[in-house]
Each structure stands twice: as structure tokens, then as C-alpha cells.
N, CA, C and O of each residue as an XYZ file, in Angstrom:
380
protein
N      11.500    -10.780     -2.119
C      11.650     -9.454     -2.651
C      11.701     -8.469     -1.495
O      10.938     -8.736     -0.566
N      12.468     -7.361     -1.372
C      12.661     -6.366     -0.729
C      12.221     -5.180     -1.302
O      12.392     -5.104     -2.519
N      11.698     -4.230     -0.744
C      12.055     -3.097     -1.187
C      12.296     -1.946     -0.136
O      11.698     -1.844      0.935
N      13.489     -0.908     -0.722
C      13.973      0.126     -0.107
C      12.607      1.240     -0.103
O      11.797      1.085     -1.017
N      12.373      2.249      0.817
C      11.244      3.047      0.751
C      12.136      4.598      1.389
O      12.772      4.494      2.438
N      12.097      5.636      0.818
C      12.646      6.873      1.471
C      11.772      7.706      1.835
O      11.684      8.745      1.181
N      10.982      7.514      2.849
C       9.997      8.323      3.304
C       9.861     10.116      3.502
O      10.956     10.677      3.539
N       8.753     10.940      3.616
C       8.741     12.493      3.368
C       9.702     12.906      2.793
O      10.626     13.527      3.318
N       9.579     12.549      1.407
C      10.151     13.225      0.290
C       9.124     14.232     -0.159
O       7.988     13.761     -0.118
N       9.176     15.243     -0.497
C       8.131     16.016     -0.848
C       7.373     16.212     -1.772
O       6.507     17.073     -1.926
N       7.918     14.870     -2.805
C       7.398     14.168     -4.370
C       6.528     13.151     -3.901
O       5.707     12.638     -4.660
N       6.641     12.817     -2.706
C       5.790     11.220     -1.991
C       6.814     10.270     -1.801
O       7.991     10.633     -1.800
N       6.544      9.284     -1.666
C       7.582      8.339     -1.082
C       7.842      7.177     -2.120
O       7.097      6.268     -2.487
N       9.112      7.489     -2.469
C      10.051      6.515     -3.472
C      10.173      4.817     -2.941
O       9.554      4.483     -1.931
N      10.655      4.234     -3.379
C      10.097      2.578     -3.509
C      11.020      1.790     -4.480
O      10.361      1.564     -5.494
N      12.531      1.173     -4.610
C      13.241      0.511     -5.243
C      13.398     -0.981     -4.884
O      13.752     -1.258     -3.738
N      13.186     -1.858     -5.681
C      12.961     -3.177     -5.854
C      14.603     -3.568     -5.451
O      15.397     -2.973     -6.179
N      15.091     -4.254     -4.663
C      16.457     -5.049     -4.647
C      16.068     -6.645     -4.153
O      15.411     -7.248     -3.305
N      17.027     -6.884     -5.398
C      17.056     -8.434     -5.231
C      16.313     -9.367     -6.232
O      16.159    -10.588     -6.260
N      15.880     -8.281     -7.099
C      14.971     -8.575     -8.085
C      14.620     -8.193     -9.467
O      14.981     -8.942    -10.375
N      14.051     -7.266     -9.697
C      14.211     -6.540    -11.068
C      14.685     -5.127    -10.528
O      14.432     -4.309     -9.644
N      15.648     -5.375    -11.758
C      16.514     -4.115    -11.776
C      15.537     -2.808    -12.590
O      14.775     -3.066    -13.522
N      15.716     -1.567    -12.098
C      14.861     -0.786    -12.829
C      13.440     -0.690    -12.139
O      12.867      0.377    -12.360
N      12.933     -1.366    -11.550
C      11.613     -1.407    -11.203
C      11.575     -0.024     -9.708
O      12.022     -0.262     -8.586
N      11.037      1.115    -10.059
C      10.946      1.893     -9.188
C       9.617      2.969     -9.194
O       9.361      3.720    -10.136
N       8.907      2.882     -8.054
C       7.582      2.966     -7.493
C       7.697      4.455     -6.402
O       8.663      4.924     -5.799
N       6.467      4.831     -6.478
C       5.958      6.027     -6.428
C       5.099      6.075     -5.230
O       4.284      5.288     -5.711
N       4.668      6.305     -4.228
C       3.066      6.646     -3.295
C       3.050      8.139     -2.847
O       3.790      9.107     -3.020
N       2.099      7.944     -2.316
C       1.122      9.138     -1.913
C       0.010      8.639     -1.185
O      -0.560      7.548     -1.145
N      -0.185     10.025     -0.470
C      -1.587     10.204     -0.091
C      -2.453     11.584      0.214
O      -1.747     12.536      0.547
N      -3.437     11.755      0.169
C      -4.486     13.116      0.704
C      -5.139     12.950      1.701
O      -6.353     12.761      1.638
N      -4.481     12.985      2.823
C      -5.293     12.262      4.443
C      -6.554     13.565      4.271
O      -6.218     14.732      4.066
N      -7.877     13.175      4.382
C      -9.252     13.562      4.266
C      -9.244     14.462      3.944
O      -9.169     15.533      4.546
N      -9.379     14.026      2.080
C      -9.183     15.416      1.321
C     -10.826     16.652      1.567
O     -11.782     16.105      2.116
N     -10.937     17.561      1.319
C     -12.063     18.671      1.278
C     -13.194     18.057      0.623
O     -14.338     18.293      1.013
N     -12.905     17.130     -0.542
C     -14.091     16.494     -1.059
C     -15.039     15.678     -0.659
O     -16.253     15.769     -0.845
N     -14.363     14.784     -0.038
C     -15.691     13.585      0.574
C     -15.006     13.593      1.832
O     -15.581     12.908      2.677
N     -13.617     14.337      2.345
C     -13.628     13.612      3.745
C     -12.819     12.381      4.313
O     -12.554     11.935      5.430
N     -12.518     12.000      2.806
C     -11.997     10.539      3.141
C     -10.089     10.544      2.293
O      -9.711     11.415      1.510
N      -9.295      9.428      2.727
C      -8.024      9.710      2.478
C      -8.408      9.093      1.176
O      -9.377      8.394      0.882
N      -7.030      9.690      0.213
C      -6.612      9.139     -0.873
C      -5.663      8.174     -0.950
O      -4.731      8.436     -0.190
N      -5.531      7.274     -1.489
C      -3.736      6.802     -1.892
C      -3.713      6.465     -3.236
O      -4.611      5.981     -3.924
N      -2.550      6.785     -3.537
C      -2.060      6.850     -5.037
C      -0.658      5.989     -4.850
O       0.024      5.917     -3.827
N      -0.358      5.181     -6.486
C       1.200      5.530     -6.569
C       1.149      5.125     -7.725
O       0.142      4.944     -8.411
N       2.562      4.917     -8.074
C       2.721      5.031     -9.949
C       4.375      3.767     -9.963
O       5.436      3.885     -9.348
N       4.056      3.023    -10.623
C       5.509      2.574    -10.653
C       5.915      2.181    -12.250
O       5.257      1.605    -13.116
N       7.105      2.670    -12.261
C       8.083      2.493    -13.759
C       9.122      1.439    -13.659
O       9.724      0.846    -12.763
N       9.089      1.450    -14.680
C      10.033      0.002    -15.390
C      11.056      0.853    -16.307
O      10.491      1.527    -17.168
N      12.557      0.942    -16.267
C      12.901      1.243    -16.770
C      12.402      2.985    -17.370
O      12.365      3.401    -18.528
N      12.232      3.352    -16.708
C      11.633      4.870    -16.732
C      10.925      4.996    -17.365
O      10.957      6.104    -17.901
N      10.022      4.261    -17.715
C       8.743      3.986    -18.118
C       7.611      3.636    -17.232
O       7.606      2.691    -16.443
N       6.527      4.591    -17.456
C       5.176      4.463    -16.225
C       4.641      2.547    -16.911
O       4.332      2.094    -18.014
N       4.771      2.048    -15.703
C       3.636      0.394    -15.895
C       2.569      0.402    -15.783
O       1.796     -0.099    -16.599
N       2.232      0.993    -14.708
C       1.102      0.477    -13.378
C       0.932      2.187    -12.418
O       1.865      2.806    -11.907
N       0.019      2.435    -12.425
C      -0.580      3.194    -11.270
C      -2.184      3.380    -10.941
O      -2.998      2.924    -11.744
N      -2.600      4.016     -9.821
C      -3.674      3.764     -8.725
C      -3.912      4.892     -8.104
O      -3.079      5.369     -7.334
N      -5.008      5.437     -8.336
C      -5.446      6.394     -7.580
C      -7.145      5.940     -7.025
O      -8.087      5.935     -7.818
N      -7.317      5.531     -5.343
C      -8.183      5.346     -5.221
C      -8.724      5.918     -3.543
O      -7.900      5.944     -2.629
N      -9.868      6.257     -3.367
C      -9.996      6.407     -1.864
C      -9.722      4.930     -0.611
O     -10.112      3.763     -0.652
N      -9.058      5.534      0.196
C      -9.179      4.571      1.364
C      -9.925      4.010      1.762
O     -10.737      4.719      2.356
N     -10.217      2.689      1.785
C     -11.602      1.981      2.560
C     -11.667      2.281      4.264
O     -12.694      2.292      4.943
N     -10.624      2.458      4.618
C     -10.850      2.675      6.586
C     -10.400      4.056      6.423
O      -9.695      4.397      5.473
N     -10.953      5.166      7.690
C     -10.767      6.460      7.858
C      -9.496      6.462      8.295
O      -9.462      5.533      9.102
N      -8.128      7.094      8.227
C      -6.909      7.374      9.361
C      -7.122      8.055      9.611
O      -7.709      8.905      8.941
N      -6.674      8.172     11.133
C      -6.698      9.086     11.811
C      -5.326      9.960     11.902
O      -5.296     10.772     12.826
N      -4.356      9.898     11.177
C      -3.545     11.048     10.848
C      -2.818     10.711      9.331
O      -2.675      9.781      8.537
N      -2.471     12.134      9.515
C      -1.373     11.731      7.489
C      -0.635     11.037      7.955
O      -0.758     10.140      7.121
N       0.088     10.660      8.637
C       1.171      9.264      8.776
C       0.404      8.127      8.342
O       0.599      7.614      7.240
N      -0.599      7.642      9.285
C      -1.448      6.622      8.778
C      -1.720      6.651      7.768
O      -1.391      5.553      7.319
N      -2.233      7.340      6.860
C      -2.785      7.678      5.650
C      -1.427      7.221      5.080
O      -1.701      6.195      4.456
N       0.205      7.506      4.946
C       0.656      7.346      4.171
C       1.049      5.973      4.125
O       1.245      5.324      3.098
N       1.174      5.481      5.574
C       1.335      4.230      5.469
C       0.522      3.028      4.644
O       0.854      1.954      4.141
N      -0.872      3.873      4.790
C      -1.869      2.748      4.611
C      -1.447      2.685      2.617
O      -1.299      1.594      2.067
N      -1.334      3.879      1.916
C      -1.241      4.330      0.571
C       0.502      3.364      0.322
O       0.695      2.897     -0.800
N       1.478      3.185      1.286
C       2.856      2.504      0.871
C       2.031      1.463      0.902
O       1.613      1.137     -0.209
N       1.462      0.505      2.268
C       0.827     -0.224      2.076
C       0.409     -1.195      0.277
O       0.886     -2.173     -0.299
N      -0.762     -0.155     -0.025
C      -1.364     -0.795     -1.365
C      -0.077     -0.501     -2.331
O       0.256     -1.382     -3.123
N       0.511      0.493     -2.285
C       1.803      0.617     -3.462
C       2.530     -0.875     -3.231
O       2.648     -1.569     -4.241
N       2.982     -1.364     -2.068
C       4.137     -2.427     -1.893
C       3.234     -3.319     -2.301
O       3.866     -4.220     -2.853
N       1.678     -3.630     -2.332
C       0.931     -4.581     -2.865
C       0.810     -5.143     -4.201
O       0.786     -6.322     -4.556
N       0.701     -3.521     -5.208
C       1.156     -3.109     -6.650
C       2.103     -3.596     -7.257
O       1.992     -4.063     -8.391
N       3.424     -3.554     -6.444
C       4.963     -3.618     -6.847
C       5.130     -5.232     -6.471
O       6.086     -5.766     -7.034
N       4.321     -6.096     -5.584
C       4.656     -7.601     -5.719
C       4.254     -8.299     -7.096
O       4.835     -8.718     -8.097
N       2.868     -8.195     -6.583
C       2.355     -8.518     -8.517
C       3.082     -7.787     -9.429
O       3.224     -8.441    -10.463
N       3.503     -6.906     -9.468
C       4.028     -6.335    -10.888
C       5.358     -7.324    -10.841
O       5.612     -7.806    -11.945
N       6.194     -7.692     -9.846
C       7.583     -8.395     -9.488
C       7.203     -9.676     -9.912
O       8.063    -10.428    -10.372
N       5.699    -10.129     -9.796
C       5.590    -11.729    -10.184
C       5.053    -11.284    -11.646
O       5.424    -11.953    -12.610
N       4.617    -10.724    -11.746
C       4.386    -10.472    -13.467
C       5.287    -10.395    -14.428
O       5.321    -11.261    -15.302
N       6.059     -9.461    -14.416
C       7.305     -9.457    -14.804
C       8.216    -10.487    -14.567
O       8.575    -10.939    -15.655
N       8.787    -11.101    -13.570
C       9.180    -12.539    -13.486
C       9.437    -13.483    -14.383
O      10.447    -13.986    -14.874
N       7.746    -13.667    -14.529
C       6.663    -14.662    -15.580
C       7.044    -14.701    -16.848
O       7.306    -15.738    -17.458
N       7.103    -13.290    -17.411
C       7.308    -12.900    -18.656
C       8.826    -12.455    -19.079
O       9.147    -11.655    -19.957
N       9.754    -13.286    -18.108
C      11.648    -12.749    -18.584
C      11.390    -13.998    -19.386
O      10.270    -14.470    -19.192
N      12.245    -14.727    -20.342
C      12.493    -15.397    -20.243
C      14.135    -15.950    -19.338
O      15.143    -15.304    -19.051
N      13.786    -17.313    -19.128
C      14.724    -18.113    -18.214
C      15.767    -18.628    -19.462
O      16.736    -19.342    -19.201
């Protein structure tokens, strides 16, 4: 599985599945050390057919040390999201 990623978009960073399920298109983010605790966020959201599946909003376990890092680390868990969802979906086409 591949996926395409279009980075600083100002919606967060887009995420299209090729080579695999068609339709499957994913969402990230992040809040590099938001005012609240200090610590980064990452989020993302991914749809099926323009329909929300699956999304995640959780704090970062390691501190980054800049919003780049931060966003990487947040594509990171999104591209993590979007495999399992690719073997889930898979599972459940029928052949």
C-alpha cells in the first residue's frame, strides 16, 4: 500500500490510498505544545467514500521539538490508522 500525502495545507495534511481502496482518504493534524498541558496533539480522521470511518485525537507520548516534528509524528499515527483500516476493509470485500 502507498499513500500520497500533500503536506501544509491549511486544513492539515491530506492522505490518498493508491493501489488499493479506492475512496479511502485521510486527514492529520497537529497542536505542537498546545497552552493546556504543554504537550503536542495529533489528530486525523479518515473517510471511506465520503464518509467519516475512523478518527483520533490524542496527546503525543514524546515532546517535539518543533511543529514539523509534531506533524510528522501526528502523519506518522494517521499512516498507522489508514494500514489497519486498508487490512480491515480488505477482509471484509468480498473476493
Amino acid at each position: 500500500m502507498h499513500f500520497g500525502a500533500t503536506l501544509n495545507n491549511p486544513k492539515g495534511n491530506r492522505l490518498n490510498s493508491h493501489g488499493g481502496l479506492d475512496g479511502l482518504v485521510g486527514f492529520s493534524d497537529s497542536d505542537w505544545a498546545g497552552e493546556d498541558y504543554r504537550v503536542s496533539v495529533s489528530g486525523y480522521s479518515w473517510f471511506y467514500g465520503g464518509c467519516l470511518i475512523d478518527w483520533v485525537s490524542k496527546k503525543q507520548r514524546t515532546t517535539a521539538l518543533s511543529s514539523t516534528e509534531a506533524e510528522y509524528m501526528a502523519l506518522s499515527l494517521s499512516i498507522q490508522g489508514g494500514l489497519w483500516l486498508c487490512a480491515s476493509l480488505d477482509q471484509a470485500r468480498p473476493h
